[in-house]
C-alpha positions in Angstrom: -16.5 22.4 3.2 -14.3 19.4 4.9 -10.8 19.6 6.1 -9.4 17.2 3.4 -11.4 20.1 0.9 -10.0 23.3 2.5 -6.4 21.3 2.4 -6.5 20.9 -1.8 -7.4 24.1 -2.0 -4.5 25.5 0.0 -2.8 23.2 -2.5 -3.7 24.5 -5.8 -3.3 28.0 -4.2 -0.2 27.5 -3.5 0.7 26.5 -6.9 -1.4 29.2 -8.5 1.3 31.4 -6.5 4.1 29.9 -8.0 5.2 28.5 -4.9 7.6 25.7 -4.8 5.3 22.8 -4.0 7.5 19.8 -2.1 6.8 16.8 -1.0 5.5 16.4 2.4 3.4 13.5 4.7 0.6 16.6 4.0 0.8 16.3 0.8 0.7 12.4 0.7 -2.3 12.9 2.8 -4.5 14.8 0.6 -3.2 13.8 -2.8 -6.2 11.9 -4.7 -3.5 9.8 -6.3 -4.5 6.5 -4.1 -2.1 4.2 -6.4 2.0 5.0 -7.5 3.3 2.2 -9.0 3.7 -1.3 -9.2 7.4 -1.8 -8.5 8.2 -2.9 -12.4 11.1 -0.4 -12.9 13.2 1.3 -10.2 13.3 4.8 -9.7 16.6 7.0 -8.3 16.8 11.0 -8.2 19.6 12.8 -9.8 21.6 15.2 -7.5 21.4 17.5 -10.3 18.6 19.8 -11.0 17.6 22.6 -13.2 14.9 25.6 -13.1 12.7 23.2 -15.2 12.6 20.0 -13.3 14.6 16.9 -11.4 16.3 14.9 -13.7 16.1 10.9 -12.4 16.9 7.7 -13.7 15.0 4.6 -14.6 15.7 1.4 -14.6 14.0 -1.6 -16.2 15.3 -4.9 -14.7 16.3 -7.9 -17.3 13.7 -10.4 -17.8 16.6 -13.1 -17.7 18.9 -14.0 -14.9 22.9 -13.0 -15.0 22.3 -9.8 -17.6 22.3 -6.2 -16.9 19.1 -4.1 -16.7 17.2 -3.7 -20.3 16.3 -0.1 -20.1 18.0 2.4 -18.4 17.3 5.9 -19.3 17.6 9.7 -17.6 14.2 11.5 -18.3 12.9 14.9 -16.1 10.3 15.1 -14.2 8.2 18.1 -14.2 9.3 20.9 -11.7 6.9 21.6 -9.0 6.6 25.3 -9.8 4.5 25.5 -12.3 2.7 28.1 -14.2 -1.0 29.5 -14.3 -0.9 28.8 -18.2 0.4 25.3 -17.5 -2.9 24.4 -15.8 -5.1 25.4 -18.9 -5.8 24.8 -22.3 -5.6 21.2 -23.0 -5.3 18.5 -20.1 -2.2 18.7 -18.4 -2.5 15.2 -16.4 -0.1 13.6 -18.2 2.5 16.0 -17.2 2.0 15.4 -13.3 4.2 11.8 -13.1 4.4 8.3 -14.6 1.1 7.1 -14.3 1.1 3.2 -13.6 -0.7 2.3 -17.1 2.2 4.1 -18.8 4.5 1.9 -16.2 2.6 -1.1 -17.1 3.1 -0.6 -20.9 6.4 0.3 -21.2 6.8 -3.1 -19.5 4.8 -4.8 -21.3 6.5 -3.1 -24.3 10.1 -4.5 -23.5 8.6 -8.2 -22.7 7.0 -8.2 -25.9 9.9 -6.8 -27.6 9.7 -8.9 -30.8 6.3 -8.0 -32.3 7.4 -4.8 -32.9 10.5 -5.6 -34.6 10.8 -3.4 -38.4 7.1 -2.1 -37.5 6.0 1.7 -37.6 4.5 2.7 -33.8 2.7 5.7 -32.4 2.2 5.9 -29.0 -0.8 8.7 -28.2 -1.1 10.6 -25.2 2.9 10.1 -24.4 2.6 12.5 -21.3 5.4 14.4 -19.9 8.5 11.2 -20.7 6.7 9.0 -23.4 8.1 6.0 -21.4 6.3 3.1 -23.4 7.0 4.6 -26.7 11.3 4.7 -25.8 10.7 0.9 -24.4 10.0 -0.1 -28.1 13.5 0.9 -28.9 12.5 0.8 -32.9 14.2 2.5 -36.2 10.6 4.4 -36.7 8.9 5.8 -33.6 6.9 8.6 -33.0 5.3 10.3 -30.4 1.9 12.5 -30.1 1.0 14.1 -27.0 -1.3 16.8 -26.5 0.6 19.5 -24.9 3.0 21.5 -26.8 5.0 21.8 -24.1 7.0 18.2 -23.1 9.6 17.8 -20.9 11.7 14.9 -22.7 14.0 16.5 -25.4 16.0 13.6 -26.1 12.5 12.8 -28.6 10.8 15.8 -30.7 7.2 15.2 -30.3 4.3 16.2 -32.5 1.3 17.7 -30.9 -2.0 16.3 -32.5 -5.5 17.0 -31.6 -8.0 14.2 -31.2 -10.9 14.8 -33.9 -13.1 13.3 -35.7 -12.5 15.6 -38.3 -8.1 14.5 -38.3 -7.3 15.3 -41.8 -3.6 14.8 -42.0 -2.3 13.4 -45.3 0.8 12.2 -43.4 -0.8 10.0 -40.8 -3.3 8.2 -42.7 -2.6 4.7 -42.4 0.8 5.1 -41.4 1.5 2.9 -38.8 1.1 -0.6 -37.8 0.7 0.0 -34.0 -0.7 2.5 -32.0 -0.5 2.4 -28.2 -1.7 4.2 -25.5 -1.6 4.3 -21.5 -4.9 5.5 -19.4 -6.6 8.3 -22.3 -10.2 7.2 -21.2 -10.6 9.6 -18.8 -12.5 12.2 -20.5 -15.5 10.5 -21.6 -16.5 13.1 -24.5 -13.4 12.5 -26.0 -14.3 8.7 -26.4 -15.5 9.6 -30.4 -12.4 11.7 -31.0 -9.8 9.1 -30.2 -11.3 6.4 -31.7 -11.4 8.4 -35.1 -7.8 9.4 -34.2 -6.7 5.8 -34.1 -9.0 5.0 -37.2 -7.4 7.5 -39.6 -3.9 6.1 -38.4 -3.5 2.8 -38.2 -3.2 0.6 -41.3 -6.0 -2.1 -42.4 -3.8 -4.6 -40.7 -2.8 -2.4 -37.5 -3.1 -3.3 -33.8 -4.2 -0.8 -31.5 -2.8 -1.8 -27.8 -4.6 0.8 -24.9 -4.0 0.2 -21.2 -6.5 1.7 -19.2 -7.9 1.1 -15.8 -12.1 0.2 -15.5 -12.1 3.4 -13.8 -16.0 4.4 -13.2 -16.7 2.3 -16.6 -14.8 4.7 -18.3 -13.1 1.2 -20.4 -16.5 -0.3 -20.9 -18.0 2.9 -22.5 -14.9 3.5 -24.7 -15.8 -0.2 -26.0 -18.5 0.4 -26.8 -17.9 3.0 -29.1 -15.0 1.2 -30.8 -17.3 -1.0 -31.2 -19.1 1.2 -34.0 -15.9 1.4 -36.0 -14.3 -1.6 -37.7 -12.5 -2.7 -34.7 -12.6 -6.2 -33.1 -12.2 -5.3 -29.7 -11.0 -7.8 -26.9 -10.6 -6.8 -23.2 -7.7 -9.2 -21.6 -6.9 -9.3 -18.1 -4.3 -11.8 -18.1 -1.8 -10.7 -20.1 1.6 -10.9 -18.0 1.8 -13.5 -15.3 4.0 -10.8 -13.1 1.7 -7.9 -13.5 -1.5 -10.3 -13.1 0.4 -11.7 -9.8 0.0 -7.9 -8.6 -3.8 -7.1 -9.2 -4.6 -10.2 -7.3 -2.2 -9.5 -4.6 -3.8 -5.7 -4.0 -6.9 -7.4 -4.7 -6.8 -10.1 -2.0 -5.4 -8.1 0.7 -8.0 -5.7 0.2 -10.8 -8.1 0.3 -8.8 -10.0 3.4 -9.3 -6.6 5.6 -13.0 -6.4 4.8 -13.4 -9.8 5.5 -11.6 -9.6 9.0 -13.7 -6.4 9.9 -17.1 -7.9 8.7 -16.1 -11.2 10.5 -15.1 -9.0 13.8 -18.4 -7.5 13.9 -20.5 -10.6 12.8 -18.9 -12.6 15.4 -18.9 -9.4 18.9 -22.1 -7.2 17.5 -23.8 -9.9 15.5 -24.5 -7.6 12.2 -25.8 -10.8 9.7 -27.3 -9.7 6.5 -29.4 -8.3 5.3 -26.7 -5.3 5.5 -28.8 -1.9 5.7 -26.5 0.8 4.7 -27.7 4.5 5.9 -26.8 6.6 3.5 -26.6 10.6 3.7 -26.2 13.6 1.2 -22.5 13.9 1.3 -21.9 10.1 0.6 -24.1 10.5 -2.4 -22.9 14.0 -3.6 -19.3 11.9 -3.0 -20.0 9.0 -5.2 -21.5 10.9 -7.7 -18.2 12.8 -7.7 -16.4 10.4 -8.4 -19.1 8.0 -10.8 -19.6 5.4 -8.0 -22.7 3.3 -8.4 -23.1 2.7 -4.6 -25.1 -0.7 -5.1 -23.1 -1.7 -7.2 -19.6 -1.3 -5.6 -21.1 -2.1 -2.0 -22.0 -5.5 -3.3 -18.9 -6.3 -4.5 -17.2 -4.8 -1.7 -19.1 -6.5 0.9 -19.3 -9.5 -1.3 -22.7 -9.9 -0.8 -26.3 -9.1 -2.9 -28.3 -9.2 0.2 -28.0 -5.3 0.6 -31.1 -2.5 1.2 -29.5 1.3 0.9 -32.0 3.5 3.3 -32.0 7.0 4.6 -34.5 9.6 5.9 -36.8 12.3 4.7 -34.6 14.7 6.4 -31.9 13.4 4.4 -33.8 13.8 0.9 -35.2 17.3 2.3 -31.8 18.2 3.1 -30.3 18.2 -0.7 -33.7 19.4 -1.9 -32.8 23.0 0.1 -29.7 22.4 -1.4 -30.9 23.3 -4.8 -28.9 22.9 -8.3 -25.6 21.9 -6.9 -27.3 18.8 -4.5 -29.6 17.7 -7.3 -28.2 14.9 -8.1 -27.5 13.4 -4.7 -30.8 14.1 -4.4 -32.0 11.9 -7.0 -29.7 9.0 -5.4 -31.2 9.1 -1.6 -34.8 9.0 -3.6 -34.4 5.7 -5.0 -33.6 4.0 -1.5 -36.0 2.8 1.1 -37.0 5.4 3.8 -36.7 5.0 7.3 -39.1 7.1 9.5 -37.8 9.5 11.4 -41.0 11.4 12.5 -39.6 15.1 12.2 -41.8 17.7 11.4 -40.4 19.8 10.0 -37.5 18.6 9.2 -33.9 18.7 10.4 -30.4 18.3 9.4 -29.6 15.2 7.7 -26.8 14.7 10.8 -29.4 15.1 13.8 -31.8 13.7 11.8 -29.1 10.5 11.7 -28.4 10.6 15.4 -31.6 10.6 16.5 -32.5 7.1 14.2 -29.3 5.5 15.8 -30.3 6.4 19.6 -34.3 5.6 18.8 -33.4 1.5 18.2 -30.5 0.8 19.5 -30.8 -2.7 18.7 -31.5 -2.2 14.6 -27.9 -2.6 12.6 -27.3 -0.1 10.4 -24.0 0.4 8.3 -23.3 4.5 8.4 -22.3 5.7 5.3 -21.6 9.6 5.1 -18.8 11.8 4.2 -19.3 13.9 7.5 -16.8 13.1 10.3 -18.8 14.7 13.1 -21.8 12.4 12.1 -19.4 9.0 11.7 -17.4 9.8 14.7 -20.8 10.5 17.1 -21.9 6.9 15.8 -18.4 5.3 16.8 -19.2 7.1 20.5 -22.6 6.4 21.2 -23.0 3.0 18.6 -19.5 1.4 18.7 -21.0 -1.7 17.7 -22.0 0.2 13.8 -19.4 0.0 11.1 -19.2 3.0 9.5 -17.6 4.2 5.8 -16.9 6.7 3.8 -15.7 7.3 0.3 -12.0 7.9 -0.4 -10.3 7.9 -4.1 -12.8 7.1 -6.1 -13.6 3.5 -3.8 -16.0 2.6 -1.0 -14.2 1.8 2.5 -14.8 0.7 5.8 -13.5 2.2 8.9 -11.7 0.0 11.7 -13.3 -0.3 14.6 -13.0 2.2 17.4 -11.1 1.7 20.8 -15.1 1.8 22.3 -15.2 -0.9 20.4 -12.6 -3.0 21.4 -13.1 -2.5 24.8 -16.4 -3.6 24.6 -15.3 -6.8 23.1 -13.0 -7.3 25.7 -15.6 -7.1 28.4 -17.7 -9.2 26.9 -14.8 -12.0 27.2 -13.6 -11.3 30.5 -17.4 -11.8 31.1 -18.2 -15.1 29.5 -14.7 -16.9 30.6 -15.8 -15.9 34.4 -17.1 -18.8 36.2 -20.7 -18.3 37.6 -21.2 -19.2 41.1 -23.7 -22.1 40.7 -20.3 -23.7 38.0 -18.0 -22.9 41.4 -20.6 -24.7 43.8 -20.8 -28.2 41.4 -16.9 -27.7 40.8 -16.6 -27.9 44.8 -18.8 -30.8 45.1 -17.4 -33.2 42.7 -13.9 -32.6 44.9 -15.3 -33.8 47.8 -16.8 -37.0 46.0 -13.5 -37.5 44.2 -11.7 -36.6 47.7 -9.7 -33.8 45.9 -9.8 -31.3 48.6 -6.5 -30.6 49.9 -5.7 -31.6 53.6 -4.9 -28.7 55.2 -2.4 -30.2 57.6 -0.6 -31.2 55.0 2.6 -29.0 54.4 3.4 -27.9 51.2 7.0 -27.4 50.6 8.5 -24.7 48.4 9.6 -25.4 45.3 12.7 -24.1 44.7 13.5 -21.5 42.7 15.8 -21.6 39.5 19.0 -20.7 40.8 21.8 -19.4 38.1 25.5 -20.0 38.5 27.0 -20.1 41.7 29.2 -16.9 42.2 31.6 -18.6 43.8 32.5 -20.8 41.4 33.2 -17.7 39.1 36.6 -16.5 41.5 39.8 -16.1 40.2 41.9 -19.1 41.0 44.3 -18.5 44.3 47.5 -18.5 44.2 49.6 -21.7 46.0 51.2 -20.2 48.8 55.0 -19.9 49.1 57.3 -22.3 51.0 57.9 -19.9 54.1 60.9 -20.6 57.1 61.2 -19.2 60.5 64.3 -17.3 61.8 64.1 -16.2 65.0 60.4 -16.7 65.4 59.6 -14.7 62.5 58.7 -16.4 59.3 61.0 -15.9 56.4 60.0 -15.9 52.8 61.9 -18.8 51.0 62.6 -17.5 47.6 63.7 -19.4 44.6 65.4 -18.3 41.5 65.6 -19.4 38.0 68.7 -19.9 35.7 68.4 -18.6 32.4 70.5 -19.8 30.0 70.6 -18.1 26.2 69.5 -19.7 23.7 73.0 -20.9 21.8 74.2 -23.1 25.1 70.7 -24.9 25.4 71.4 -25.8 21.8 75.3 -27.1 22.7 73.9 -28.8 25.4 71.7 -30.7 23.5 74.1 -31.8 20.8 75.8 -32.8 24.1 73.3 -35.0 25.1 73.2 -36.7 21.6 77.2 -37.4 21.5 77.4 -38.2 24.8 77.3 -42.0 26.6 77.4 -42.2 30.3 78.7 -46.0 29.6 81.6 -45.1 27.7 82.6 -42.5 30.5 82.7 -44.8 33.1 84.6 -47.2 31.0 87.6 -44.8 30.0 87.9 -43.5 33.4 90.5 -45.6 35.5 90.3 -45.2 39.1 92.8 -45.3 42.1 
């Protein structure tokens, strides 16, 4: 068993104990919840909480400038404690958070507020908050989940059963809209919901389902409704803003593999034909998780040129396995075998090491689940990319520091010049007459010099009128005359009145 196992079932145990499960970077770690949200409505926790859950508010932004946020409700999330009966019975997913299709809906819900103006809607599968079916905002809406048990009180659900055998007088052709977010899931209850939303909807109803292509859980569902009188169409580009998104995550996903693929086409010169290795644990893993590994490594590698190999030790491997490696088994056998030459066979892991130190110059792309195995080939092979599956996708590893040290010797290598370069550099100098004379004295450049510190002192003072009495020198001191402020302003009506003319001429003298 792996780490990344042993650390989800410490998880579930802990919850099994009814231990208060918080949030940690340990828990982020090992959650298998690889996607949140897409950032469409904002989320703030309420300081007040109760012994059932943590009340917090949403917020749905307005689609026009200047206006105040269209939606903004208080709903409660599901406490982390939560009890052994909880976790059986029907499927409890829904009850876990706000999964993004029921983000996605509810948006598209308010965008699209006017076609379901005066019309009857059921949203299916409302989870713990129903958040789509509130968005609609209508005089008639109701909400089906599941699970007896819902957290939102502020709506009185109605629990229904998906069957094909739904015989409720009151919901027959009742409404002219049924939506739902991410119920594909369970692929044997494909035929129940589609009956479900049969039975409900009226002959001129629209049935609206968000759903992820999730392991071709969408395609399959299609292909049921497909047996009912539905016309079914798949659209991808339905909102500008949420289509923005997908090719945003899409783009910067495909830009990192194409940076690593170009890093080791370019230092270790991997071309295709890609070979991928592949062991028990990666096919045990994508079988897991309903990964067709040609399939997905094709358009993760964006390339069809790919041959998926491994061993008879591999193959013998998950045959000792028995029942519970069966079907990895069945995987490795349809690839192309490399010889090995063990007999009898070995581990799948030695059986690996020993094909990657036999030709050290054949490329190989590791796949395998095992750490020890991927982290021997980043040692002693730094110049193999190696992957692993992780939430339900294929991914590449980044290179190791081997690695990038290697690469760095190789530059300082090829940028050195070679002694026969250093002898022709030397003779076209002397036919040029570029050689420096060594007589000649260079002088020194002058360094950058910054302000001159003297020019920073404090101004001196002038020095003082000084007298000498008796031989010594006497400090002349002078004093001001302050006058208030009333006589400078006599004096100066003074000064206005007064005519030094006149004076002399009314003065007589003897």
């Amino acid at each position: 068993m792996t780490e990344l196992a042993r650390q989800r079932w410490r998880m579930l145990g802990e919850i099994l104990l009814s231990k208060n499960l918080q949030s940690s970077s340990e828990h982020e770690d090992i959650s298998v919840m690889r996607f949140k949200t897409y950032g469409l409505y904002l989320r703030s926790f309420s300081s007040t909480s109760d012994t059932d859950g943590t009340w917090c508010k949403i917020e749905f932004p307005s689609f026009e400038d200047n206006q105040s946020n269209i939606l903004s409700l208080d709903i409660r999330l599901c406490s982390t404690k939560i009890e052994y009966a909880d976790l059986i019975g029907f499927n409890n997913t829904g009850n876990t958070c706000i999964w993004p299709s029921e983000e996605v809906l509810a948006f598209y819900c308010l965008k699209e507020k006017e076609i379901f103006e005066n019309r009857s809607v059921c949203e299916l599968g409302g989870g713990m908050t129903c958040l789509a079916g509130l968005a609609v905002n209508l005089n008639q809406i109701l909400n089906h989940t599941e699970n007896q048990k819902n957290w939102l009180c502020s709506i009185e659900p109605k629990v229904l059963i998906w069957s094909r055998t739904l015989n409720d007088i009151t919901l027959k052709e009742r409404f002219d809209f049924i939506i739902t977010a991410d119920c594909f899931f369970f692929e044997n209850l494909h035929h129940d919901l589609c009956h479900t939303i049969y039975y409900m909807l009226k002959d001129s109803g629209v049935a609206i389902n968000f759903a992820p292509y999730r392991s071709k859980t969408l395609n399959k569902f299609i292909s049921i409704a497909e047996t009912y009188p539905f016309e079914c169409r798949v659209l991808e580009h339905y909102d500008q803003e949420v289509f923005d998104k997908h090719l945003q995550m899409k783009l910067s996903r495909h830009k990192f593999v194409r940076r690593l693929l170009n890093y080791y086409r370019t230092h270790f010169h991997i071309d295709i034909p890609f070979i991928i290795l592949i062991d028990g644990t990666f096919a045990f893993e994508a079988l897991q998780w309903k990964i067709q590994i040609d399939e997905q490594l094709k358009a993760y590698l964006e390339t069809d040129q790919i041959k998926c190999s491994t061993t008879l030790c591999a193959i013998r491997e998950t045959e000792l396995l028995g029942k519970i490696a069966f079907g990895a088994m069945l995987i490795l056998k349809q690839y192309e075998i490399i010889r090995c030459d063990h007999h009898p066979a070995i581990s799948a892991e030695k059986c690996f090491q020993h094909v990657l130190r036999k030709d050290s110059t054949k490329q190989y792309f590791l796949a395998s689940q095992s750490s020890s195995l991927r982290e021997y080939s980043r040692e002693h092979r730094p110049d193999l990319p190696t992957m692993l599956i992780t939430h339900n996708a294929i991914n590449l590893e980044r290179p190791s520091l081997l690695s990038h040290s290697i690469v760095d010797e190789n530059k300082k290598k090829r940028l050195k010049i070679s002694k026969h370069e250093s002898n022709v550099l030397k003779k076209i100098k002397e036919e040029l007459h570029l050689d420096e004379d060594k007589n000649v004295i260079l002088k020194k450049k002058k360094k950058k010099t910054g302000v001159n510190p003297l020019s920073n002192k404090k101004k001196t003072k002038k020095s003082l009128k000084t007298q000498s009495v008796n031989g010594k020198r006497k400090r002349r001191r002078t004093r001001q005359i302050r006058m208030s402020s009333h006589l400078k302003e006599h004096l100066k009506e003074l000064q206005k009145t007064f005519s030094i003319k006149d004076f002399f001429q009314q003065k007589t003298f003897f």
